[in-house]
N, C-alpha and C positions, 0 to 999 in steps of 0.2 A: 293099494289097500283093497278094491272090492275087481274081481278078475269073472267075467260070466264067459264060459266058454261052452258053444254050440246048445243054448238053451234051447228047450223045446217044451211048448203047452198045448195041450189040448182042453176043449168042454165039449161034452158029447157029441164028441166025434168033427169035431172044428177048429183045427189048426188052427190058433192064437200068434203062439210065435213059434217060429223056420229055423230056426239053428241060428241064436243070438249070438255074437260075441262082442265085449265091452268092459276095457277097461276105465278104469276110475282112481286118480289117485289122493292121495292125504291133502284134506286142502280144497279139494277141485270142485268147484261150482257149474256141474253141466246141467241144462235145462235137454229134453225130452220132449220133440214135438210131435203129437201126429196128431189126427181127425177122431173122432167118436168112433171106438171100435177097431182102432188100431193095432192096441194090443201094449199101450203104453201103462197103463193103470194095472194090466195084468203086472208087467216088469217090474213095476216098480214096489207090488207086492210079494213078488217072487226075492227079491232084494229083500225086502223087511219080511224076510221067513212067516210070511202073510198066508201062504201058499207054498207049494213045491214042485219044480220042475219035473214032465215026465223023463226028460233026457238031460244032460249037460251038465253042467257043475256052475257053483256060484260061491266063488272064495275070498273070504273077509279076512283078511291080517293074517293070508296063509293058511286058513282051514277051511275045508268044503263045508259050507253049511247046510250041504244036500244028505251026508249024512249023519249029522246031527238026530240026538233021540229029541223026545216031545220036551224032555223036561228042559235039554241044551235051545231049543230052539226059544222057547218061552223067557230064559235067563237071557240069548242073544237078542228076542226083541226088549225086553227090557230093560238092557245095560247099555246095548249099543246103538237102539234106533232108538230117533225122538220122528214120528208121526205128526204132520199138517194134514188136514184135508179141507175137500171144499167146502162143507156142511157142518164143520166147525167142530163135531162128535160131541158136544159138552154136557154134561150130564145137566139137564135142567132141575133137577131137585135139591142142588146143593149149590153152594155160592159161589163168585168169583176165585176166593181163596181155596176152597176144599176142591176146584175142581183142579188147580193148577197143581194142589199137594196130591193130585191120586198116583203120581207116579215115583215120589219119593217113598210113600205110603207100601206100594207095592214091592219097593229092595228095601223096605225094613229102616228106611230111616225118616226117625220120628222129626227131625229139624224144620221150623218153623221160620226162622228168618232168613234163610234163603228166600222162602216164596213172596215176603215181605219185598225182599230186593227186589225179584225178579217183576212182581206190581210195579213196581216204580220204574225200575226199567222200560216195561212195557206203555208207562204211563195214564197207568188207572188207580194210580195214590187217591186213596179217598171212598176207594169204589170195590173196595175188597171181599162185603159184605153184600152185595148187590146179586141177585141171579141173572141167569145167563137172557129171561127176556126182556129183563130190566135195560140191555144192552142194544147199541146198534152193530151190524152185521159187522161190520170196524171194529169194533171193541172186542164182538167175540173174537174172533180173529186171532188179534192181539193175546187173548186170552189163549186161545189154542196153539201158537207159540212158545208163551212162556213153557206150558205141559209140556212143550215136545223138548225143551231144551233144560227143565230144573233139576234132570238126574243128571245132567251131564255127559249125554251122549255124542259119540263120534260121527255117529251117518244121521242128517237130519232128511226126509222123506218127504217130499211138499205132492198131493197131487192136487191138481188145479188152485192152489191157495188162493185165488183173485177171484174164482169163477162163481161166485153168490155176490162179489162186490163191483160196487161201481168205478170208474173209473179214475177217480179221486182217493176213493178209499184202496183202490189195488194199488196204487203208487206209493200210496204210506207203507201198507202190509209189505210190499217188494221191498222201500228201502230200511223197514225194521228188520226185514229177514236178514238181508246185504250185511246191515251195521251189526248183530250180534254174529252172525255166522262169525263175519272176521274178525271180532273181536273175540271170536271164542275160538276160533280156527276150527270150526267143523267143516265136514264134506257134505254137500248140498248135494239133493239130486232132485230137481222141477220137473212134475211132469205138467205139459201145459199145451193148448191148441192156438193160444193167442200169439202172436208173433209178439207186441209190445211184451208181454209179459218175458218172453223169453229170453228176451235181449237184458235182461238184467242178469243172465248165468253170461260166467267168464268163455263157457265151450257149449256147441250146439252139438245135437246129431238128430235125426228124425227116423221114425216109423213108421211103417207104411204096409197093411197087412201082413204086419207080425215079422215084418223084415226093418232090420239098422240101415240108415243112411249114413254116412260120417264125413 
């Protein structure tokens, strides 16, 4: 499914990453480890056409998304990546519900009981109408999952999803991620510095100034 061959980044003038290569297949739960500055966070944006490589190719179900125009890249993050981070991204001026519907909102479809399910799924029945600081850092969380998965995307994009929570609370986030990926059969891709966190993906590889381990 996603094929990166000899990526290369730079930021003024600072080798990020060395000639990446990484495959990924339908399904596959790899977690991404390195230290602060790695060059893991850049990858994993380079993936979700966050960004674009100076060099290399990064091909999704067969096509370079390197060169994709503005308008193909924008339709590719919003059809086929669902985005976690660590900071939860949640719009604070609108509620539990209208935050998890932004991304249906955005391909144009107006459906409303999805996002119903997908509250319940996540297990905030009750709490639909609540804002995001009415919440514990858990709950958002929770909340920023549903987002990443109510359009129904194929590549879900985790970077640090634990790393605002406690140690309690990242074991639940880890095993919600676990039980909907598989039960929706997406491809996960964690990036993470924590060992515990990472032993939840089925395949490891690490980073290490801009270079793959595997």
């Amino acid at each position: 499914m996603i094929k990166l061959e000899n990526v290369q980044k730079s930021y003024g003038g600072t080798s990020v990453l060395k000639g990446i290569n990484l495959e990924i297949g339908v399904g596959d739960f790899i977690s991404i480890m390195g230290s602060s500055g790695s060059g893991k966070s850049t990858l994993l944006n380079l993936i979700g056409a966050m960004d674009l490589p100076d060099a290399g190719s990064i091909t999704v179900d067969g096509e370079n998304i390197v060169t994709y125009t503005d308008a193909q890249l924008t339709l590719y993050r919003r059809k086929k990546i669902g985005f976690i981070f660590q900071f939860f991204n949640l719009f604070p001026n609108i509620t539990v519900f209208e935050n998890i519907r932004i991304p249906l909102l955005l391909n144009g479809n107006q459906d409303k009981r999805s996002v119903t399910e997908y509250i319940n799924l996540i297990g905030l029945e009750g709490q639909e109408h609540y804002y995001p600081y009415q919440l514990s850092g858990g709950q958002q969380q929770r909340v920023a999952i549903a987002r990443a998965l109510i359009h129904d995307p194929e590549i879900i994009l985790a970077d640090e999803p634990t790393g605002s929570l406690d140690s309690v609370n990242s074991q639940s986030i880890m095993e919600l991620v676990i039980k909907l990926a598989d039960e929706m059969k997406k491809t996960v891709i964690l990036v993470t510095h924590e060992n515990s966190i990472a032993q939840y993906a089925r395949r490891h590889v690490r980073i290490r100034d801009g270079v793959l381990f595997q």
